[in-house]
C-alpha positions in Angstrom: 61.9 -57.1 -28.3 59.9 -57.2 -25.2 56.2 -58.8 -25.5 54.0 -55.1 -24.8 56.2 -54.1 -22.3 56.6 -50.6 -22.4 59.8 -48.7 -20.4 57.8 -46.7 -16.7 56.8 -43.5 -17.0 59.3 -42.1 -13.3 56.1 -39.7 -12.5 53.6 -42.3 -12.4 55.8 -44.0 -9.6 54.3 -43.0 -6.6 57.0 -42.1 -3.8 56.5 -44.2 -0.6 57.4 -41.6 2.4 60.4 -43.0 4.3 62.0 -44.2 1.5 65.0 -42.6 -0.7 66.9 -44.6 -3.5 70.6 -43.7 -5.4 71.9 -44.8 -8.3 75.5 -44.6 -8.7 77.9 -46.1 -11.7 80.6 -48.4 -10.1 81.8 -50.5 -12.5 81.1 -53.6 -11.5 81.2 -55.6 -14.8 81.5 -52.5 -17.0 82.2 -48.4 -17.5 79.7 -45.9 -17.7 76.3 -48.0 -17.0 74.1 -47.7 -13.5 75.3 -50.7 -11.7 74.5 -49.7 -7.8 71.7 -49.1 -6.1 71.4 -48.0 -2.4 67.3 -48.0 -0.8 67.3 -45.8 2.4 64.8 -46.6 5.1 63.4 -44.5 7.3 62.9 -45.7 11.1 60.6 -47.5 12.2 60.3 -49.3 8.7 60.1 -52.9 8.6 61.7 -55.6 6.5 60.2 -59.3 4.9 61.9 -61.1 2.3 61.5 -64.4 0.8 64.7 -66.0 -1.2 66.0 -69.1 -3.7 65.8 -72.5 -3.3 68.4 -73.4 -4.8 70.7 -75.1 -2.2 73.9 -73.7 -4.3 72.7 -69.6 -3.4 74.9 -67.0 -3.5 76.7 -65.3 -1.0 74.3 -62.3 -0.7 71.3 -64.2 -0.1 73.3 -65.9 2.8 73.8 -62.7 4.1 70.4 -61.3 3.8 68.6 -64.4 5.8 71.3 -63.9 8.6 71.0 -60.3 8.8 66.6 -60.4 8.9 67.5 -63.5 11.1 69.0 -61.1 14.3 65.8 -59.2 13.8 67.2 -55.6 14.1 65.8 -52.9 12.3 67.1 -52.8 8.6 67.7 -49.3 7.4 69.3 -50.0 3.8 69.8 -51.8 1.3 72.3 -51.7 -1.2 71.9 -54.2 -4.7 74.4 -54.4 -7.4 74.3 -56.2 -11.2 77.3 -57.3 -13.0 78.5 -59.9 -10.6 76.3 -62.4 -8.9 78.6 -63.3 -6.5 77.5 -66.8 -6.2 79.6 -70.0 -6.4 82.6 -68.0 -4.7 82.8 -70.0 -1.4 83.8 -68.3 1.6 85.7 -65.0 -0.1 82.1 -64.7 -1.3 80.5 -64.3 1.7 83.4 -62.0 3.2 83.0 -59.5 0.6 79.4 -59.8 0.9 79.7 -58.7 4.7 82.4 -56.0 3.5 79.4 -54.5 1.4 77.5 -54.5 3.8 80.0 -52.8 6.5 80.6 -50.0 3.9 77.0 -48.9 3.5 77.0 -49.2 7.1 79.6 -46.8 8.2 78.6 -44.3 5.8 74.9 -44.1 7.2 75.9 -44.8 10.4 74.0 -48.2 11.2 75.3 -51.6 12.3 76.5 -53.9 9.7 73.5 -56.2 10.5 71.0 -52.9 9.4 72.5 -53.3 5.8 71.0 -56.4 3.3 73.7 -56.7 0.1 72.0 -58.0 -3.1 74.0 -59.2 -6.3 72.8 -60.1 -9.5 75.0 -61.1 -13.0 77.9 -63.0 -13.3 78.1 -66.4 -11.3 81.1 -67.5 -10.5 83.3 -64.3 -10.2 84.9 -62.4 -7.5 82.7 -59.5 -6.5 85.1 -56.4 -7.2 83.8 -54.9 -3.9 86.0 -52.3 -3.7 84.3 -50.7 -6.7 81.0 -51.1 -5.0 82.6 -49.2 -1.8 84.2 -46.7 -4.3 80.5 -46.1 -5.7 78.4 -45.9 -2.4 79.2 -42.0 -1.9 78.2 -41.0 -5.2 75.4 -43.5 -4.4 74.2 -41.9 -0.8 74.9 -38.6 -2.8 71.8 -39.0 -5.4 69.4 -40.8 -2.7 66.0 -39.0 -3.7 62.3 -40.4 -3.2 61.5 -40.1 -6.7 64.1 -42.3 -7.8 62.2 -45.4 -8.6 63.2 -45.2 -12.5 65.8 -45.1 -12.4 67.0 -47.5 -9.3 64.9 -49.8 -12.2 67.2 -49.0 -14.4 70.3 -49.7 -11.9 69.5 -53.1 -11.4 68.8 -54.4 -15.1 71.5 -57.4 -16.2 69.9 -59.0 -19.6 66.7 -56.9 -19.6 66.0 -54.6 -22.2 63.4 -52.5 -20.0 63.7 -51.6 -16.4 60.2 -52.8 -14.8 58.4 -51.0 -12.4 55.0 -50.5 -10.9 52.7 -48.3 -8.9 49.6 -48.2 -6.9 47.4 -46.6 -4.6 44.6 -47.2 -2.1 42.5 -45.5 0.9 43.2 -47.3 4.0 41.3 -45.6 7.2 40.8 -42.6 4.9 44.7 -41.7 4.2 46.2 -42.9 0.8 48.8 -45.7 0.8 51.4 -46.3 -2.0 53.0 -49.1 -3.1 55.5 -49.0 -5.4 58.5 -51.4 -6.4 61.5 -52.7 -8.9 62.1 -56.1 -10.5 64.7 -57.6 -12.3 64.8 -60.6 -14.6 64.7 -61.9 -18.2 66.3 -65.2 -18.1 67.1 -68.2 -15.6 63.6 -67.5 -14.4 61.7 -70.3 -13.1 61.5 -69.1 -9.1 60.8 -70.8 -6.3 59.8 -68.4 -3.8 60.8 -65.3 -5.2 62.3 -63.6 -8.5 65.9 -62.6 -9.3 65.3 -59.5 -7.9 62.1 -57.9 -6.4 61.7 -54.9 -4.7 58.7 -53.3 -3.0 57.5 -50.9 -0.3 54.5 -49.5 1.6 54.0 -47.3 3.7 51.2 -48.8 5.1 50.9 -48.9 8.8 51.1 -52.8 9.0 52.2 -54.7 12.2 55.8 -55.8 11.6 54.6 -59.7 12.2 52.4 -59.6 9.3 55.0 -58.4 6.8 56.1 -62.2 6.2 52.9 -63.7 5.5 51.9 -60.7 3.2 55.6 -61.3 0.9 55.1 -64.5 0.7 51.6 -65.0 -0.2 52.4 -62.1 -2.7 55.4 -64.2 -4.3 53.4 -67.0 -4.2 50.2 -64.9 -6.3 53.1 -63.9 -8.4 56.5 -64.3 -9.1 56.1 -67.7 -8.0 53.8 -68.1 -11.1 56.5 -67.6 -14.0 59.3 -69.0 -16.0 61.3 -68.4 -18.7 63.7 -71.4 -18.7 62.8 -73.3 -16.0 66.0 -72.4 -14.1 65.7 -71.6 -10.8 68.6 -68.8 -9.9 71.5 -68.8 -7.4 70.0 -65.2 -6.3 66.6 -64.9 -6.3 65.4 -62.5 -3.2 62.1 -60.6 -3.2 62.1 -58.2 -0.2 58.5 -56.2 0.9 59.5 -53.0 2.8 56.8 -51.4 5.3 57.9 -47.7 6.3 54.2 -47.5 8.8 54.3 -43.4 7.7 51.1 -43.3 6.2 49.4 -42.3 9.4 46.5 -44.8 9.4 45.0 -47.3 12.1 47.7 -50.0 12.1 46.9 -53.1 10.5 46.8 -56.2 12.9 45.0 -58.7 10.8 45.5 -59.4 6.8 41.9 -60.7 6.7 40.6 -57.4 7.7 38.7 -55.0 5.5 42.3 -53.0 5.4 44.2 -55.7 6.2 42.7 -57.2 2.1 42.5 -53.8 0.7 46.8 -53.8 1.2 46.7 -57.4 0.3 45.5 -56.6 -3.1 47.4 -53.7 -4.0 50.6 -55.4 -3.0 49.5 -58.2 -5.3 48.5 -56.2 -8.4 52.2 -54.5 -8.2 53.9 -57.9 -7.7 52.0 -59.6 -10.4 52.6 -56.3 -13.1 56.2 -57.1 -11.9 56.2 -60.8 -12.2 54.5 -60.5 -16.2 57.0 -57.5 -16.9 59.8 -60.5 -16.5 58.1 -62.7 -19.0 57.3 -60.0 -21.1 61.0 -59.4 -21.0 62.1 -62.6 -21.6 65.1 -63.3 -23.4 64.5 -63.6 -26.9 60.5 -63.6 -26.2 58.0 -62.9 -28.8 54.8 -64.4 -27.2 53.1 -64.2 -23.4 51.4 -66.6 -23.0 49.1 -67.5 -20.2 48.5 -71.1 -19.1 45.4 -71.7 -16.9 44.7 -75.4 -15.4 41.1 -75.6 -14.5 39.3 -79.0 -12.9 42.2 -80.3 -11.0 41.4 -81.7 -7.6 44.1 -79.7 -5.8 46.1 -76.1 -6.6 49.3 -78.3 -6.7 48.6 -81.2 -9.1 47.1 -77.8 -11.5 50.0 -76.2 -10.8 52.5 -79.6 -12.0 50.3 -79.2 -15.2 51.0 -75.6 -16.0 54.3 -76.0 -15.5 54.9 -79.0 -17.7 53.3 -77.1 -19.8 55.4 -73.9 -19.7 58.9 -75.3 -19.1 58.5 -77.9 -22.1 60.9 -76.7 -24.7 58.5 -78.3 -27.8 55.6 -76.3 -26.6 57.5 -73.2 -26.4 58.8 -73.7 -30.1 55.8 -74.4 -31.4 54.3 -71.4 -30.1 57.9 -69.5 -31.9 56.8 -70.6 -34.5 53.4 -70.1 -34.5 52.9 -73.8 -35.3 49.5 -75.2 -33.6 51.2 -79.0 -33.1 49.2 -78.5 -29.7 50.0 -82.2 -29.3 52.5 -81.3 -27.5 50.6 -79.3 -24.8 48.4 -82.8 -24.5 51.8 -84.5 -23.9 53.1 -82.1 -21.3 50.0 -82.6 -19.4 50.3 -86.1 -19.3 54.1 -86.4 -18.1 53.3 -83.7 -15.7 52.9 -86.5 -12.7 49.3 -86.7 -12.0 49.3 -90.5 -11.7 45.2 -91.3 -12.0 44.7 -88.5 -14.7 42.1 -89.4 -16.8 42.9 -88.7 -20.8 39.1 -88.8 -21.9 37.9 -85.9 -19.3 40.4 -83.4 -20.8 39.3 -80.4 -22.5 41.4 -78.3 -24.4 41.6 -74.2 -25.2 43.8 -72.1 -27.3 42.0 -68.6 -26.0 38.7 -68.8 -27.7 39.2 -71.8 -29.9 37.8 -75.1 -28.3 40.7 -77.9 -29.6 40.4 -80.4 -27.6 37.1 -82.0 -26.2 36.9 -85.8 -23.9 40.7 -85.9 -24.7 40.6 -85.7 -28.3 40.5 -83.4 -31.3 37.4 -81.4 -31.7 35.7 -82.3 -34.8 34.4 -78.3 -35.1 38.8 -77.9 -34.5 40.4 -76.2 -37.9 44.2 -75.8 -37.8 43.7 -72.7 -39.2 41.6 -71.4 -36.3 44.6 -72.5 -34.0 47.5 -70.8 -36.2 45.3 -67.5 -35.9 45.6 -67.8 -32.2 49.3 -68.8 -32.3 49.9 -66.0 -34.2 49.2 -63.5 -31.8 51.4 -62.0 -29.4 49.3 -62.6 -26.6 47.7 -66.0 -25.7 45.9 -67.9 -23.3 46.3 -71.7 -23.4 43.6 -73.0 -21.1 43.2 -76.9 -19.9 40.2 -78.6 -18.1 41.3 -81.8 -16.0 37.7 -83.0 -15.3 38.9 -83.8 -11.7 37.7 -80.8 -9.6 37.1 -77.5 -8.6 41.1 -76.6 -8.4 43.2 -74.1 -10.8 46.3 -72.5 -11.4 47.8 -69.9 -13.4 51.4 -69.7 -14.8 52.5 -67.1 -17.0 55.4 -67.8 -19.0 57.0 -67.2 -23.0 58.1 -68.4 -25.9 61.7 -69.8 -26.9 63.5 -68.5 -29.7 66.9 -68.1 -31.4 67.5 -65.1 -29.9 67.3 -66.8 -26.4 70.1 -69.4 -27.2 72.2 -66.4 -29.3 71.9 -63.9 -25.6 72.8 -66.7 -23.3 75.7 -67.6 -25.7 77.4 -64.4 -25.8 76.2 -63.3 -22.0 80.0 -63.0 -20.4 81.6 -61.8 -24.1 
């Protein structure tokens, strides 16, 4: 069961003007469940994305950086789950471009307008003939209060769709942001999620769109795991319709330019915990915070030492405060001059470790209550600086071997 993740309420997600989504059942992988989705954009809109790492990516993400690489207008996007279509070479990428082409002809934009996003299955041929079969019934449905249920098309493992909503006064006219993630396992991104989707229809200068989605990736998606697997197609796309009939924003560090900024952020970062809250098999979130370092990216190795370490994460299954092992993660997490006796030590309010050692006030039973909890914030001092980081990531269970074992039956 997800960690207090609740399914969205579809009328608290705002519609963002100059977008429409439809949600069609194709049968990629299997009958009778929402498997396509096709986002609509309206002219003028303009398109950011930031994608995997992972050297071995799939075919779609290929297609996606070449496509925002020409720099023509995108005016769709069509996504679907089942298949990944990764590690399938060269036909891989052809029947990614054939998506592509077939949203294309039917809304009557060139091939180059279209980005094609896959998520499931690695390793299998994308039935793209089923995906061009499903597109009409797709365009069909397109609607601007579709968010729910485009959540809902794009799920794999997840046993919620996850989406988020916000609004804020820019120049005295009310912007939306709204978007749709994806994700429960094989979550450990590096620059983006396995799926993220979200527009604006803030009036923002095209050129500022790829700062703002990767500085919101980075203040977010780029701050979980579940496994500590990186995916073969993690994308996280930032849409910008410019309807909302504001001054246009030339400058993020402007008063409007921040006020965008944050709302973008709180939506990325409610879509970024709705993963972990979601993870497979996950009974805890838990929050680790690295305070004192002397730079964001020697806190950063800490917390993710930390959350990737497969002890931790059992202990915390099991509600088992051997918080030895957190002390153990932080060591091996490749901060050479790190300094055992300036390490302090928190499970939420409960102070366990002080000058890298138990805490003589510490009582296991204090510790178990905190482990206990569904929620919990594991908090380390360095005693090195005025650097921190936060990574927000879940426990490991049976459940998340049994899911992973039985995903292609």
């Amino acid at each position: 069961m997800p960690v207090n993740l609740q399914a969205p309420v579809p009328e608290q997600l705002h519609p963002v003007a100059g977008v429409r989504l439809g949600i069609a059942e194709a049968g990629v992988r299997k009958a009778h469940r929402k498997d396509l989705v096709v986002i609509e954009l309206a002219e003028g809109s303009a398109v950011a994305g930031v994608f995997t790492q992972n050297r071995y990516c799939a075919a779609p993400v290929q297609v996606c950086r070449e496509h925002l690489a020409v720099g023509t207008a995108v005016r769709a996007l069509v996504i679907n789950t089942g298949n990944a279509n990764a590690g399938t070479g060269a036909d891989g990428l052809a029947r990614a471009r054939r998506t592509a082409a077939a949203l294309a002809a039917q809304v009557g934009v060139q091939p180059q307008q279209v980005l094609p996003f896959s998520t499931g299955v690695i390793m299998e041929t994308l039935p793209v003939e089923r995906i061009e079969a499903g597109l009409p019934a797709a365009l069909a449905d397109l609607s601007a209060t579709n968010w729910g249920r485009a959540a809902e098309g794009i799920m794999t493992t997840d046993t919620l769709p996850k989406a988020a909503s916000r609004q804020v006064q820019i120049g005295g006219k009310t912007v939306t942001v709204t978007g749709i993630s994806k994700g429960a396992g094989m979550i450990r991104p590096n620059m983006a999620t396995m799926l993220g989707f979200v527009a604006t229809d803030a009036v923002i200068a095209p050129a500022l769109l790829q700062p703002l989605v990767k500085a919101a990736a980075d203040a977010s998606f780029n701050r979980i795991t579940i496994d500590g697997d990186t995916s073969t197609n993690d994308s996280f796309v930032l849409i910008a319709t410019r309807q909302a009939g504001h001054a246009e924003i030339t400058a993020l560090d402007s008063a409007e330019g921040q006020a965008l900024q944050a709302a973008v952020f709180a939506v990325a970062q409610q879509l970024a915990q709705a993963i972990v809250r979601d993870g497979e098999g996950a009974t805890k979130f838990i929050t680790v915070q690295i305070e004192g370092g002397r730079t964001e990216a020697e806190c950063q190795l800490a917390a993710y030492a930390i959350a990737h370490s497969p002890l931790v994460k059992t202990a915390f299954f099991a509600s088992d405060p051997n918080l030895g092992r957190i002390l153990a993660a932080v060591g091996y997490a490749g901060i050479a001059d790190l300094d055992q006796t300036r390490i302090e030590m928190f499970l939420d309010d409960v102070h366990v470790v002080t000058q890298g050692g138990r805490n003589p006030a510490y009582r296991e039973e204090d510790g178990q209550r905190v482990m206990k909890q569904a929620e919990i914030t594991v908090r380390v001092h360095l005693g090195r600086g005025a650097a921190s980081a936060t990574v927000w990531t879940c426990d490991l269970s049976h459940d998340y071997v049994s899911i992973n074992a039985d995903y292609r039956s």
